[in-house]
PyMOL Python script that loads the backbone (N, CA, C, O; Angstrom):
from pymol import cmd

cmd.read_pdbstr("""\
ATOM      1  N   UNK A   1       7.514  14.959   4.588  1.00  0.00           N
ATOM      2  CA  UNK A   1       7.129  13.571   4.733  1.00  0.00           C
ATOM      3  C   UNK A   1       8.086  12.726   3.903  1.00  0.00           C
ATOM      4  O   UNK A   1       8.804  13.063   2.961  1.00  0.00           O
ATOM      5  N   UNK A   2       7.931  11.650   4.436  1.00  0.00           N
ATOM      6  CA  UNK A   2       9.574  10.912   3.719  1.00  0.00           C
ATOM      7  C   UNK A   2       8.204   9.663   3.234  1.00  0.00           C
ATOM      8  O   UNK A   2       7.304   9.264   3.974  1.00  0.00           O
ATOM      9  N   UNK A   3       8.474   9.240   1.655  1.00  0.00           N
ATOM     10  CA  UNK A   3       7.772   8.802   0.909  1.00  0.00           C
ATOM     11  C   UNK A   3       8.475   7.134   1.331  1.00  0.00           C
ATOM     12  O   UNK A   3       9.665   7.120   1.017  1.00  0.00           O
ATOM     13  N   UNK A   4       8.131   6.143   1.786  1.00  0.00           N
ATOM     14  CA  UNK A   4       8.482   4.755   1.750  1.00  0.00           C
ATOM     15  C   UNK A   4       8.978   4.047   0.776  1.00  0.00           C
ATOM     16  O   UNK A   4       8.893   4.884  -0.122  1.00  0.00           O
ATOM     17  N   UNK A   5       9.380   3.232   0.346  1.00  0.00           N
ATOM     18  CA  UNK A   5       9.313   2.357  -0.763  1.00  0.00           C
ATOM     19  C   UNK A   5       8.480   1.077  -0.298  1.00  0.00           C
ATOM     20  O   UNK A   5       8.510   0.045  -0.967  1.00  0.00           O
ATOM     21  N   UNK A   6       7.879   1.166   0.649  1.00  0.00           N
ATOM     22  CA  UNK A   6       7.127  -0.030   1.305  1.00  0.00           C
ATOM     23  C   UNK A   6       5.882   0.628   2.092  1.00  0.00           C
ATOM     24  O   UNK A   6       5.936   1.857   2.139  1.00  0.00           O
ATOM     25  N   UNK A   7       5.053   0.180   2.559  1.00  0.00           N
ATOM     26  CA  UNK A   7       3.922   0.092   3.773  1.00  0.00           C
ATOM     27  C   UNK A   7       2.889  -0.961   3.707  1.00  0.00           C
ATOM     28  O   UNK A   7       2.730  -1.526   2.625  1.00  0.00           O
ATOM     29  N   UNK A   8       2.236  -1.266   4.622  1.00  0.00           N
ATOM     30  CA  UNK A   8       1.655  -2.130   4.878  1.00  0.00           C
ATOM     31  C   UNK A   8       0.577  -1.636   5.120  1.00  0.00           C
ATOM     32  O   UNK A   8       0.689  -0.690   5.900  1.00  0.00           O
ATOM     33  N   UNK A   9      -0.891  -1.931   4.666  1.00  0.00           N
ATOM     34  CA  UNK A   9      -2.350  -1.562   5.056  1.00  0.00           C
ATOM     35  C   UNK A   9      -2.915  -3.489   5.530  1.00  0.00           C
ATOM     36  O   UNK A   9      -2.916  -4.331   4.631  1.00  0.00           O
ATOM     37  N   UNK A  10      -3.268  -3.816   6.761  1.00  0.00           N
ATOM     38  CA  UNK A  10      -3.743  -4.723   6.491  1.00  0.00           C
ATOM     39  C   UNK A  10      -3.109  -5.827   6.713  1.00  0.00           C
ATOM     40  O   UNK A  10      -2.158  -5.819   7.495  1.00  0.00           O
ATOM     41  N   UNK A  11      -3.602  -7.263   5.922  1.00  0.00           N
ATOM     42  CA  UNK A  11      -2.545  -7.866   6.191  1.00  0.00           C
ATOM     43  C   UNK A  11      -1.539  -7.657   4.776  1.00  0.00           C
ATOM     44  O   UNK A  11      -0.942  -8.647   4.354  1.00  0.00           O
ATOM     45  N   UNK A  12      -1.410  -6.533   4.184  1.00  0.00           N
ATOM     46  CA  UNK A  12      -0.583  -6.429   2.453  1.00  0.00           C
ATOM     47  C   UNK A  12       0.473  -5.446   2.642  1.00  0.00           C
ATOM     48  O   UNK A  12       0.393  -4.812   3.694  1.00  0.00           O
ATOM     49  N   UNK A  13       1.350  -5.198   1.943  1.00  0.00           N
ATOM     50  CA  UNK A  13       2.600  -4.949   2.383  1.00  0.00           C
ATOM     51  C   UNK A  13       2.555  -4.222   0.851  1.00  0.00           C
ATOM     52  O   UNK A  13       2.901  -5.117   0.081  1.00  0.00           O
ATOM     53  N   UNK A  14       2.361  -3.353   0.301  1.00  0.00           N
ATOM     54  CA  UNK A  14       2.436  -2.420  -0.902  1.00  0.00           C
ATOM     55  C   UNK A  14       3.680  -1.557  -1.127  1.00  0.00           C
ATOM     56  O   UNK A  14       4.233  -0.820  -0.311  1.00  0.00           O
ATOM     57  N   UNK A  15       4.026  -1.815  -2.478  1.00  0.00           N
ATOM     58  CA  UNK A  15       5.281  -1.121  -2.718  1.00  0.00           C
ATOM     59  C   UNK A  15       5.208   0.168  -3.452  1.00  0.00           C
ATOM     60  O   UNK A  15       4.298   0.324  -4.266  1.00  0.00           O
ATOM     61  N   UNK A  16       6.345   1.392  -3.179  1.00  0.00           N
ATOM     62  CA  UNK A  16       5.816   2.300  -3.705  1.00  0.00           C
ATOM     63  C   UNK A  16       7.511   2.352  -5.070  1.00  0.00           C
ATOM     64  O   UNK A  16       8.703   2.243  -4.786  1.00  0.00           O
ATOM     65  N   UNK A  17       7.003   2.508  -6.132  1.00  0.00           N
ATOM     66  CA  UNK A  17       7.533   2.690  -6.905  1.00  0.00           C
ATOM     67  C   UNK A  17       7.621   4.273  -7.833  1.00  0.00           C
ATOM     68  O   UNK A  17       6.705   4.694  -8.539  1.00  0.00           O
ATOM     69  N   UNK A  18       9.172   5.084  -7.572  1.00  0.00           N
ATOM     70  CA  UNK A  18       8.583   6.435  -7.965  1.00  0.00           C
ATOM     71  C   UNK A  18       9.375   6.530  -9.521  1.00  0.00           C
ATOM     72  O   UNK A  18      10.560   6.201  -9.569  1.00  0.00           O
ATOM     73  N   UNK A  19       8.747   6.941 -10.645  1.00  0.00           N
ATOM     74  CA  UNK A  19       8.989   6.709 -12.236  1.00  0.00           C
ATOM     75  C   UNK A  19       9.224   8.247 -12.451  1.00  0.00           C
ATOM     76  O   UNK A  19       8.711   9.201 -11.866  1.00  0.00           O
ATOM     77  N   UNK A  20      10.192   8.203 -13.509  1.00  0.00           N
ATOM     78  CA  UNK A  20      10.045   9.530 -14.385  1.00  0.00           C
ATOM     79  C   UNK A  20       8.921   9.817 -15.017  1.00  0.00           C
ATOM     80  O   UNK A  20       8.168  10.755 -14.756  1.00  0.00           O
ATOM     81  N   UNK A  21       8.746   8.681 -16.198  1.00  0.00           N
ATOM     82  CA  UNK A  21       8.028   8.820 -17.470  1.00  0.00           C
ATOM     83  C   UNK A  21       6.726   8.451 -16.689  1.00  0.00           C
ATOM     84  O   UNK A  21       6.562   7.271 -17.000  1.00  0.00           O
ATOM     85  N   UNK A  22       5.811   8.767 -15.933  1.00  0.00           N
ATOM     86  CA  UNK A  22       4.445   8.346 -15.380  1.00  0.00           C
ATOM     87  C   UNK A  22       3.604   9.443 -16.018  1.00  0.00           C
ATOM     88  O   UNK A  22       3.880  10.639 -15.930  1.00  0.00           O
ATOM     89  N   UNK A  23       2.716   9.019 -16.567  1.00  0.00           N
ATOM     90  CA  UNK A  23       1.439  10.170 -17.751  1.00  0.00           C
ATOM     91  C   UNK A  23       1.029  10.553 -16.791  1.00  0.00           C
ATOM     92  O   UNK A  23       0.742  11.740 -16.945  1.00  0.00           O
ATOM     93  N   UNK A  24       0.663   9.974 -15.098  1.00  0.00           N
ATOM     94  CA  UNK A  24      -0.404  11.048 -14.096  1.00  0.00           C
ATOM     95  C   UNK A  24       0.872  11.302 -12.996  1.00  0.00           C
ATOM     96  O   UNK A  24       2.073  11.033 -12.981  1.00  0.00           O
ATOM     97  N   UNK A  25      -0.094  11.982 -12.081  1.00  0.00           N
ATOM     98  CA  UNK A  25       0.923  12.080 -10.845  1.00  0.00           C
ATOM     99  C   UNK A  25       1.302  10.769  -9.785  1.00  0.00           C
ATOM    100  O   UNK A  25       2.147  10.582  -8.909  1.00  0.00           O
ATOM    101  N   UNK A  26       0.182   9.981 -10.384  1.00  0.00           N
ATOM    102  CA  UNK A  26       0.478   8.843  -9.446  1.00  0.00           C
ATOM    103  C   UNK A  26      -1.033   7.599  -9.513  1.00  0.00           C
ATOM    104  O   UNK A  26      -2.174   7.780  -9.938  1.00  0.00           O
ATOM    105  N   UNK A  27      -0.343   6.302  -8.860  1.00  0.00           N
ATOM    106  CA  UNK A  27      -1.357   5.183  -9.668  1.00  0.00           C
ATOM    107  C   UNK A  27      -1.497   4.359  -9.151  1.00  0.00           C
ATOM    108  O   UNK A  27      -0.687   3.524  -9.552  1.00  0.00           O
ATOM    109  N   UNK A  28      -2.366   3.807  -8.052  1.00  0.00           N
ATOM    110  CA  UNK A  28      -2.474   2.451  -7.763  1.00  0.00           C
ATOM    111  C   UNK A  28      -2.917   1.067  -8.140  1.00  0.00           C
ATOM    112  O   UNK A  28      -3.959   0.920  -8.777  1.00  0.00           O
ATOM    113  N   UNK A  29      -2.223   0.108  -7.800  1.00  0.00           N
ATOM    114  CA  UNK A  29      -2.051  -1.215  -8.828  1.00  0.00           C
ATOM    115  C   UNK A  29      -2.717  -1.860  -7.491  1.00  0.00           C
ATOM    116  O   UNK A  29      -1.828  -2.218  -6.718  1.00  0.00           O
ATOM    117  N   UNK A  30      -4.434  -2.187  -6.841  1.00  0.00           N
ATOM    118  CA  UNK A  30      -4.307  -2.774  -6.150  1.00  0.00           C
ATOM    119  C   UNK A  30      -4.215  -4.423  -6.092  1.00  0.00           C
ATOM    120  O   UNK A  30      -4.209  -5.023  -5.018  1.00  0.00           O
ATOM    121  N   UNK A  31      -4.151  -5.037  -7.283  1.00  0.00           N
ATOM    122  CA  UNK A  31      -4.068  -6.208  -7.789  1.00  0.00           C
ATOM    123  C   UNK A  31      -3.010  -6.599  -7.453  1.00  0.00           C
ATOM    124  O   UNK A  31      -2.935  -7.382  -6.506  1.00  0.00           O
ATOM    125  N   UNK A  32      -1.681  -6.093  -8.250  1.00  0.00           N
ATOM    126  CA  UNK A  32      -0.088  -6.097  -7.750  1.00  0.00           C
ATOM    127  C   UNK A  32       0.671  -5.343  -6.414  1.00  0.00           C
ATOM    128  O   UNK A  32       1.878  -5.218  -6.202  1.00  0.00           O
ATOM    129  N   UNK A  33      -0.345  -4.944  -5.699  1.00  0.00           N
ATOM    130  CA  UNK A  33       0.190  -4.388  -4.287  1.00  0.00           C
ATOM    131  C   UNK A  33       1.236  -3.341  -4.547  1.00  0.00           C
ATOM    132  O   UNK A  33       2.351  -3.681  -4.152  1.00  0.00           O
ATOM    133  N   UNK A  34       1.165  -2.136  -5.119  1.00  0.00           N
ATOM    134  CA  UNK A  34       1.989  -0.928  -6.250  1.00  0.00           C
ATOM    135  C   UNK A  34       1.316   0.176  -6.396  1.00  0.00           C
ATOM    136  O   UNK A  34       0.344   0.391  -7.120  1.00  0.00           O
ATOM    137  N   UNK A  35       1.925   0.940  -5.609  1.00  0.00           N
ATOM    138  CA  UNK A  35       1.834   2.693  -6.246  1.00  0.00           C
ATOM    139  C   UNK A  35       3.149   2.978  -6.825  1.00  0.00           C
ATOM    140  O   UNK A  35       4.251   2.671  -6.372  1.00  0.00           O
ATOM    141  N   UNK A  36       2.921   3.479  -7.670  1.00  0.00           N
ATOM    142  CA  UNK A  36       3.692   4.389  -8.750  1.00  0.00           C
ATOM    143  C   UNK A  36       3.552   5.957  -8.351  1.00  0.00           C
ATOM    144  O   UNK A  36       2.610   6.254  -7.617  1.00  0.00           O
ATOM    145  N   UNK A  37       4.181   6.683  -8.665  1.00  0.00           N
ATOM    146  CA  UNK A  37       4.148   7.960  -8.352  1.00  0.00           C
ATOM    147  C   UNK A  37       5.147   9.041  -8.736  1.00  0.00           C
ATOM    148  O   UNK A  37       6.115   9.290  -8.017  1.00  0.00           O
ATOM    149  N   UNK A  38       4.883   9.741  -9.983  1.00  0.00           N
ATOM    150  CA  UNK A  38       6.055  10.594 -10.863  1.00  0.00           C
ATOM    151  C   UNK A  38       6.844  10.820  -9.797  1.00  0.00           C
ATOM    152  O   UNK A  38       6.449  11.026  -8.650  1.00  0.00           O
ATOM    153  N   UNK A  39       8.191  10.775 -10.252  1.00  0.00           N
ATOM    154  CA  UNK A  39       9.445  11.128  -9.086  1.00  0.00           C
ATOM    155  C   UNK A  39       9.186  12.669  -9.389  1.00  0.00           C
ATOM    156  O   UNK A  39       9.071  13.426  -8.425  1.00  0.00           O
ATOM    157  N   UNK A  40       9.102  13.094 -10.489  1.00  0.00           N
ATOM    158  CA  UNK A  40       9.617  14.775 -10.245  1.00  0.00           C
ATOM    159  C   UNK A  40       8.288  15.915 -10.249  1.00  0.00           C
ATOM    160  O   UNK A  40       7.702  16.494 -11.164  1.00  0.00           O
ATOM    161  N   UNK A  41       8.159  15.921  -8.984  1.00  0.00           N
ATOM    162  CA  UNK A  41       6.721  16.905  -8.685  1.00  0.00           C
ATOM    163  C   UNK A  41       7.570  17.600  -7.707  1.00  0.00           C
ATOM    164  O   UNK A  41       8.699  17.241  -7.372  1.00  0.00           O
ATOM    165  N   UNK A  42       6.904  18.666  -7.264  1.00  0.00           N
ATOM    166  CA  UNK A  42       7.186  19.488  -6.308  1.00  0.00           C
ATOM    167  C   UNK A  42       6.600  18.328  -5.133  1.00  0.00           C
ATOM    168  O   UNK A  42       5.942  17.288  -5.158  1.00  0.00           O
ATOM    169  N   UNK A  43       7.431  19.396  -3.869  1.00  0.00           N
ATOM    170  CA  UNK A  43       7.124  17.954  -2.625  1.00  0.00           C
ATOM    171  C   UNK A  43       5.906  18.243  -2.122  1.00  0.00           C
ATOM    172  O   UNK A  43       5.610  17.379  -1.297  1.00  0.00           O
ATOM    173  N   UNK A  44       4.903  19.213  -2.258  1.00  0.00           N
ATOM    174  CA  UNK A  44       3.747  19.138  -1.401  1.00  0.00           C
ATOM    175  C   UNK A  44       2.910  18.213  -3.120  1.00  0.00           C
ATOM    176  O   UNK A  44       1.699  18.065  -2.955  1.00  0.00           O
ATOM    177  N   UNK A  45       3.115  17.996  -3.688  1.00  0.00           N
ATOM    178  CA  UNK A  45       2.125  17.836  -4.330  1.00  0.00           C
ATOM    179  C   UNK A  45       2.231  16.312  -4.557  1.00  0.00           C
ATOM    180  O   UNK A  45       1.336  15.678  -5.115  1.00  0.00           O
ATOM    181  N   UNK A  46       3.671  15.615  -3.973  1.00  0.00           N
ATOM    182  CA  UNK A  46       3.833  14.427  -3.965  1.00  0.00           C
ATOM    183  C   UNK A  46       3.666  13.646  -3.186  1.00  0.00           C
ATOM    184  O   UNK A  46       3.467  12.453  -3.412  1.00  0.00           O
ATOM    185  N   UNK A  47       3.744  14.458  -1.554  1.00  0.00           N
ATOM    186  CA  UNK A  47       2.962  14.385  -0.591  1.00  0.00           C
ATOM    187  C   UNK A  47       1.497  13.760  -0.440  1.00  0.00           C
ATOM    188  O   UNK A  47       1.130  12.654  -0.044  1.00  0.00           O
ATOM    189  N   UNK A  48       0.650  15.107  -0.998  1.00  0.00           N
ATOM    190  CA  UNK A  48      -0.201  14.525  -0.924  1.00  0.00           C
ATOM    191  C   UNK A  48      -0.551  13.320  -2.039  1.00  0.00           C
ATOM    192  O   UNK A  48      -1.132  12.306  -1.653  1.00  0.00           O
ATOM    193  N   UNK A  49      -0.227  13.460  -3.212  1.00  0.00           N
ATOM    194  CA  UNK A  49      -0.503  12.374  -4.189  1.00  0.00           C
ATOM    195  C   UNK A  49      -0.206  11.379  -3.400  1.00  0.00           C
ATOM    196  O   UNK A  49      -0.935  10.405  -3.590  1.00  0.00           O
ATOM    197  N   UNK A  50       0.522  11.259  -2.652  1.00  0.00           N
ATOM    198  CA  UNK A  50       0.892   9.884  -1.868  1.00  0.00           C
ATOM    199  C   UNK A  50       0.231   9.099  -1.262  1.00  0.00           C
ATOM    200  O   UNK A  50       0.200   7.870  -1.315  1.00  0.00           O
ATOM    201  N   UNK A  51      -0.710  10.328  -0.241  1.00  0.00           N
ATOM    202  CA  UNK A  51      -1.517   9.936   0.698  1.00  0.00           C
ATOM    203  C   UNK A  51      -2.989   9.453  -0.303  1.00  0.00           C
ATOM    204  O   UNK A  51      -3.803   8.572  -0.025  1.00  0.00           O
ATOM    205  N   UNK A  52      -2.969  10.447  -1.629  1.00  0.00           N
ATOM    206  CA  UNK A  52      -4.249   9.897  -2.120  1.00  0.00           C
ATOM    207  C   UNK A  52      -4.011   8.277  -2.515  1.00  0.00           C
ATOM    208  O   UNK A  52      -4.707   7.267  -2.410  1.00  0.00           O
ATOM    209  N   UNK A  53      -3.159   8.457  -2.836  1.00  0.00           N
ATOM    210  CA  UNK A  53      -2.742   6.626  -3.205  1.00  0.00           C
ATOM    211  C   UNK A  53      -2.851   5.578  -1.929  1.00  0.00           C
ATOM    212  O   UNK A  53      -3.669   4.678  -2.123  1.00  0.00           O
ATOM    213  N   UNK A  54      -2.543   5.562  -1.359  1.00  0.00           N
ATOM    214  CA  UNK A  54      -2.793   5.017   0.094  1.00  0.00           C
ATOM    215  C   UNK A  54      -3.974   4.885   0.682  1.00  0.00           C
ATOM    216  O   UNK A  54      -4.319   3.819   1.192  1.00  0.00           O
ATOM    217  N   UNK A  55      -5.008   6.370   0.672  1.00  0.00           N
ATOM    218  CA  UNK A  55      -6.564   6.176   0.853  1.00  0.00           C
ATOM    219  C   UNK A  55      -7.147   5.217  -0.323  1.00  0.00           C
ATOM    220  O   UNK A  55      -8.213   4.625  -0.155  1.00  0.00           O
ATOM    221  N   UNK A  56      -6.280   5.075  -1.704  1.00  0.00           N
ATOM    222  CA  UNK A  56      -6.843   3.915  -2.419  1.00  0.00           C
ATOM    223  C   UNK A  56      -6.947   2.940  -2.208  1.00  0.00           C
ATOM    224  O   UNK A  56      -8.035   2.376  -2.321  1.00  0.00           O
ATOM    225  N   UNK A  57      -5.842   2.325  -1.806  1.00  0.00           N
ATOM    226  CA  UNK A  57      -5.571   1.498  -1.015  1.00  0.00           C
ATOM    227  C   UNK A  57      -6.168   0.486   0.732  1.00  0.00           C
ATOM    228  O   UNK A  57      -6.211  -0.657   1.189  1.00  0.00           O
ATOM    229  N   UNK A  58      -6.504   1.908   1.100  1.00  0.00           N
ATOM    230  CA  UNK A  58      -7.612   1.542   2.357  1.00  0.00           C
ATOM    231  C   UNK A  58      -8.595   1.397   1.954  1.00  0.00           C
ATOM    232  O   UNK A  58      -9.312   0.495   2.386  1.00  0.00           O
ATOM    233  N   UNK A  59      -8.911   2.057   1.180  1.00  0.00           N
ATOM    234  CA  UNK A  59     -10.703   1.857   0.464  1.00  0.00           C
ATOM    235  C   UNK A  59     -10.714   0.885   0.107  1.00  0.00           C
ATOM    236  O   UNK A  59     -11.770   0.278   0.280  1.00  0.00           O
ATOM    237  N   UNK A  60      -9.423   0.056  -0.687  1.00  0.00           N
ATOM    238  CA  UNK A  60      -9.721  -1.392  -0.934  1.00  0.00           C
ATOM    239  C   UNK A  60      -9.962  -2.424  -0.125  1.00  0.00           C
ATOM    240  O   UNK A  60     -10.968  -3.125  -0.230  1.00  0.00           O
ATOM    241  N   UNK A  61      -8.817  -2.634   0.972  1.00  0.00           N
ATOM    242  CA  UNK A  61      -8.912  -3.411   1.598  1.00  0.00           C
ATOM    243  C   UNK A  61     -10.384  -3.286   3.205  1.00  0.00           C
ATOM    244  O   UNK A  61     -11.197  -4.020   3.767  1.00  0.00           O
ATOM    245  N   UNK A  62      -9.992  -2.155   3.248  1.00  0.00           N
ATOM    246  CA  UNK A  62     -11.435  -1.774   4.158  1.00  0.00           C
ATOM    247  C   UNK A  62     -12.624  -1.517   4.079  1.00  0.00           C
ATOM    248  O   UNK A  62     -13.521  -1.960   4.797  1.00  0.00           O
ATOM    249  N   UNK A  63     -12.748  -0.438   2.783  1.00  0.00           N
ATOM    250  CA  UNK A  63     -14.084  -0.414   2.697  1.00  0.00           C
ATOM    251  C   UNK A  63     -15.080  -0.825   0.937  1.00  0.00           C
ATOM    252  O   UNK A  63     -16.005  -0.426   0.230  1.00  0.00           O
ATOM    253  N   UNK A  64     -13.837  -2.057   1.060  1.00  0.00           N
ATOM    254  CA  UNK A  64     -14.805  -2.839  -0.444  1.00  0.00           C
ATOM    255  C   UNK A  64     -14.943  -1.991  -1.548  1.00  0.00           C
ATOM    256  O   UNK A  64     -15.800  -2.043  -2.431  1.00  0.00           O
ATOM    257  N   UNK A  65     -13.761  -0.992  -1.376  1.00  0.00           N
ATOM    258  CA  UNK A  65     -13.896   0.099  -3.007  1.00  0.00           C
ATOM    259  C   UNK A  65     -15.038   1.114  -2.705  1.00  0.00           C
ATOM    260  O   UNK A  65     -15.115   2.006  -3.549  1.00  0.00           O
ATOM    261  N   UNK A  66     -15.982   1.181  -1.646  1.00  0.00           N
ATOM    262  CA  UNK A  66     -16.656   2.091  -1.728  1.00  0.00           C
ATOM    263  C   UNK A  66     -17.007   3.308  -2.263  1.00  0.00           C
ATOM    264  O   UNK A  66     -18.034   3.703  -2.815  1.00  0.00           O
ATOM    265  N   UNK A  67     -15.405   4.101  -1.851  1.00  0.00           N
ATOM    266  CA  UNK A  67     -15.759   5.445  -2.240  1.00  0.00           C
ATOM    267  C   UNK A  67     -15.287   5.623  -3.450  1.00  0.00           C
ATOM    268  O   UNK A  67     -14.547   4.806  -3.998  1.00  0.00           O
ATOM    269  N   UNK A  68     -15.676   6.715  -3.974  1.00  0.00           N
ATOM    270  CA  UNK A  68     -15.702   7.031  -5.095  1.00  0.00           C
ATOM    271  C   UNK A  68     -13.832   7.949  -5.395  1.00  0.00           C
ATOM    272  O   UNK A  68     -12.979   8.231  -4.553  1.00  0.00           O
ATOM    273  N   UNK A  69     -13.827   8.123  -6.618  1.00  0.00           N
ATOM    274  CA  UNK A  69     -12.550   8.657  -7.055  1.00  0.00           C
ATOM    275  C   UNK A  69     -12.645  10.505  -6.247  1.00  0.00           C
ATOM    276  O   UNK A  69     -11.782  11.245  -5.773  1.00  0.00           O
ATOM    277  N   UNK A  70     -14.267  10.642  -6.456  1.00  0.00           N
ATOM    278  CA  UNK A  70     -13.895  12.312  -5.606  1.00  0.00           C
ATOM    279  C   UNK A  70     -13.544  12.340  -4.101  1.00  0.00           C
ATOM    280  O   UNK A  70     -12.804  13.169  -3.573  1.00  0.00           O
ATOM    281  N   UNK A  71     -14.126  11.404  -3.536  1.00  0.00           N
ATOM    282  CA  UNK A  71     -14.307  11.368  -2.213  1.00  0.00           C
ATOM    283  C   UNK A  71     -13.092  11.131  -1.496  1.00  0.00           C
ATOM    284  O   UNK A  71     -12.881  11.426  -0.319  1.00  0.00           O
ATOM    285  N   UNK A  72     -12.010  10.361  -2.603  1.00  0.00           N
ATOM    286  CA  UNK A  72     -11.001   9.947  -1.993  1.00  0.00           C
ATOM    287  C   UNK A  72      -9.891  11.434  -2.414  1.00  0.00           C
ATOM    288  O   UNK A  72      -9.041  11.899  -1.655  1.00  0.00           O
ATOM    289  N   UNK A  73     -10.121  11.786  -3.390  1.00  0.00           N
ATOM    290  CA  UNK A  73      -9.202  13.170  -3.402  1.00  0.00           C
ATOM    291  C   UNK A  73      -9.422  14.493  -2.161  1.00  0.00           C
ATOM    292  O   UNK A  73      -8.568  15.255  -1.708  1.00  0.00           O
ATOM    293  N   UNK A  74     -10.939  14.398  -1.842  1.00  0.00           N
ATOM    294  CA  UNK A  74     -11.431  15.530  -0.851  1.00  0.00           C
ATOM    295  C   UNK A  74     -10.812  14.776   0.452  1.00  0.00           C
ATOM    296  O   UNK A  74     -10.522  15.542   1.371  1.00  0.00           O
ATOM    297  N   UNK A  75     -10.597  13.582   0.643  1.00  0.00           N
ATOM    298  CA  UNK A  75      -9.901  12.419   2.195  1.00  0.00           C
ATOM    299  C   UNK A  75      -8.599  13.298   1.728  1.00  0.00           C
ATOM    300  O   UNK A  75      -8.130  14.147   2.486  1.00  0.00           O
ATOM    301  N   UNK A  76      -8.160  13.094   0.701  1.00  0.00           N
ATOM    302  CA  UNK A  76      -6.393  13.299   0.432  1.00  0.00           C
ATOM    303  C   UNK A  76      -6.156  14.959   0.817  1.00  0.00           C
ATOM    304  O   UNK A  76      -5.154  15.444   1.341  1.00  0.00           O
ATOM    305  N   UNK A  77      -6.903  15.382   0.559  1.00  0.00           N
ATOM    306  CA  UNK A  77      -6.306  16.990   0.467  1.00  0.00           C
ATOM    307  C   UNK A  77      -6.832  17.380   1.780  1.00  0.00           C
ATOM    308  O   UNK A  77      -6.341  18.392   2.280  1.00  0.00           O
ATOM    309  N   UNK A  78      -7.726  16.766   2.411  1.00  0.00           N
ATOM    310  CA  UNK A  78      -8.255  17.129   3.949  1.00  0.00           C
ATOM    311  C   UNK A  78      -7.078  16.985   4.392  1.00  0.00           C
ATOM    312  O   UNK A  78      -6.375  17.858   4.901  1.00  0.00           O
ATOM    313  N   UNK A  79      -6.700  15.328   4.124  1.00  0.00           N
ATOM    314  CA  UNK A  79      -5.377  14.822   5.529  1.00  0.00           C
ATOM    315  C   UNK A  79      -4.721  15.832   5.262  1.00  0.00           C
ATOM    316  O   UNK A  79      -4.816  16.864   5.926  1.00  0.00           O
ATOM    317  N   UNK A  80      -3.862  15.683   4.133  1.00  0.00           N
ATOM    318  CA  UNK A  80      -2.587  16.659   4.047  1.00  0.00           C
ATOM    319  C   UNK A  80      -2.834  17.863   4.494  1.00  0.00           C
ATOM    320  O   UNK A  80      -1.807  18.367   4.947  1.00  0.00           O
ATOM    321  N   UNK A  81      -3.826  18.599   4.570  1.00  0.00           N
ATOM    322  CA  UNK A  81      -3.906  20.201   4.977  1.00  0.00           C
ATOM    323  C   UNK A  81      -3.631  19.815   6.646  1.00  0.00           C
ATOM    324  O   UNK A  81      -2.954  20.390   7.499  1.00  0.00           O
ATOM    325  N   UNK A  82      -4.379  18.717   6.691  1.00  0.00           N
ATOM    326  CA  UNK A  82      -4.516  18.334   8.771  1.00  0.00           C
ATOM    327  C   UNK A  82      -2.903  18.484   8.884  1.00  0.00           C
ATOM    328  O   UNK A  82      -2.448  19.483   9.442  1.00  0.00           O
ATOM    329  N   UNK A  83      -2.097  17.556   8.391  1.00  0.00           N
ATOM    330  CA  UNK A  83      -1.051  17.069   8.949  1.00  0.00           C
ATOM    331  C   UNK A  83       0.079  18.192   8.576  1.00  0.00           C
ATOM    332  O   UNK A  83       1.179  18.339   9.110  1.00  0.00           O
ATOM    333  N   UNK A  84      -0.515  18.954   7.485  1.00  0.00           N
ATOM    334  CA  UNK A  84       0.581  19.953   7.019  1.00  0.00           C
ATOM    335  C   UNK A  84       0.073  21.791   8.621  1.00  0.00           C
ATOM    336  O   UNK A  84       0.718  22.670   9.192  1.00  0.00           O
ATOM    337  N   UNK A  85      -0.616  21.570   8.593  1.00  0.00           N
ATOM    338  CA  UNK A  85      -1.519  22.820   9.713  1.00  0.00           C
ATOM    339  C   UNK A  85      -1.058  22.226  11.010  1.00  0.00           C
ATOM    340  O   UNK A  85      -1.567  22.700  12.027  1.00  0.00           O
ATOM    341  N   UNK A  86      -0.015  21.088  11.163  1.00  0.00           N
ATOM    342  CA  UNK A  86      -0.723  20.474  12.869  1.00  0.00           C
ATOM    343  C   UNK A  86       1.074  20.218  12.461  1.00  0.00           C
ATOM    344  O   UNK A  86       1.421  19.287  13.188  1.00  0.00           O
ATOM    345  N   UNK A  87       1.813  20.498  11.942  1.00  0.00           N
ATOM    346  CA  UNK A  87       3.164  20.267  11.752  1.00  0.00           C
ATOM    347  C   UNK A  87       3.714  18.435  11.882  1.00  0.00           C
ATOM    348  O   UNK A  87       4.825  17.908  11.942  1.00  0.00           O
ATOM    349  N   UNK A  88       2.962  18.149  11.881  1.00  0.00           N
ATOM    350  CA  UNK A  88       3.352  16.694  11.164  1.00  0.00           C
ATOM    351  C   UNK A  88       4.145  15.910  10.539  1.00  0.00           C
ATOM    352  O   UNK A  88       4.563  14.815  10.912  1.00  0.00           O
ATOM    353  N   UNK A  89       4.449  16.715   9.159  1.00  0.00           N
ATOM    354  CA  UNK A  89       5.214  16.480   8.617  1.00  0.00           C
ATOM    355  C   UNK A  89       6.711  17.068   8.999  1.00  0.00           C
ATOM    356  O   UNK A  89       7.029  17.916   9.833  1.00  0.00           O
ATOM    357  N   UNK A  90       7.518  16.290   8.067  1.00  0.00           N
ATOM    358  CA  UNK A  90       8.720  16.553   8.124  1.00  0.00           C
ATOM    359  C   UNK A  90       9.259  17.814   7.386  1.00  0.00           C
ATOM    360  O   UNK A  90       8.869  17.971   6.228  1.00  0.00           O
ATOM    361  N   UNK A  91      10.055  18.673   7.887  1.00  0.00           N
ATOM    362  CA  UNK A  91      10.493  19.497   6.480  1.00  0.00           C
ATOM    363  C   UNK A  91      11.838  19.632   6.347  1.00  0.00           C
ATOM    364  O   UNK A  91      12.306  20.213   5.368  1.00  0.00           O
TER     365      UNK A  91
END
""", "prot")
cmd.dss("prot")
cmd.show_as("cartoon", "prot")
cmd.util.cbc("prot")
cmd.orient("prot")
């Protein structure tokens, strides 16, 4: 999967910013329209960190923050297994 420096959920246009020095694997700013996301992970694990950042992101704008921090990691690791099992991604 090829990581953006941009996407759009909505009518918002979110930037992805990837850091060395980041304390987690990755972080959404939905205030400043910004994920962050350690540059140096292995690629499935940045992958999905990606996608979990992004379901943050939808949860904001769609479903009013609803879900919770687990619910959105069990969304993240579902997709990625879907899209990684169904060849999807890029390799």
């Amino acid at each position: 999967m090829k990581i953006p420096d941009s996407f759009i959920i909505g009518p918002f246009t979110y930037f992805v910013n990837q850091l060395k020095n980041l304390d987690c694997l990755g972080q959404a700013f939905l205030d400043r329209l910004e994920i962050q996301l350690k540059i140096d992970l292995p690629k499935e694990t940045k992958e999905e960190t990606f996608l979990h950042e992004v379901i943050h992101t939808i949860n904001h704008v769609y479903c009013s923050g609803r879900l919770k921090e687990g619910e959105i990691r069990q969304l993240s690791i579902g997709m990625y297994q879907f899209l990684k099992d169904n060849n999807f991604l890029k390799k």
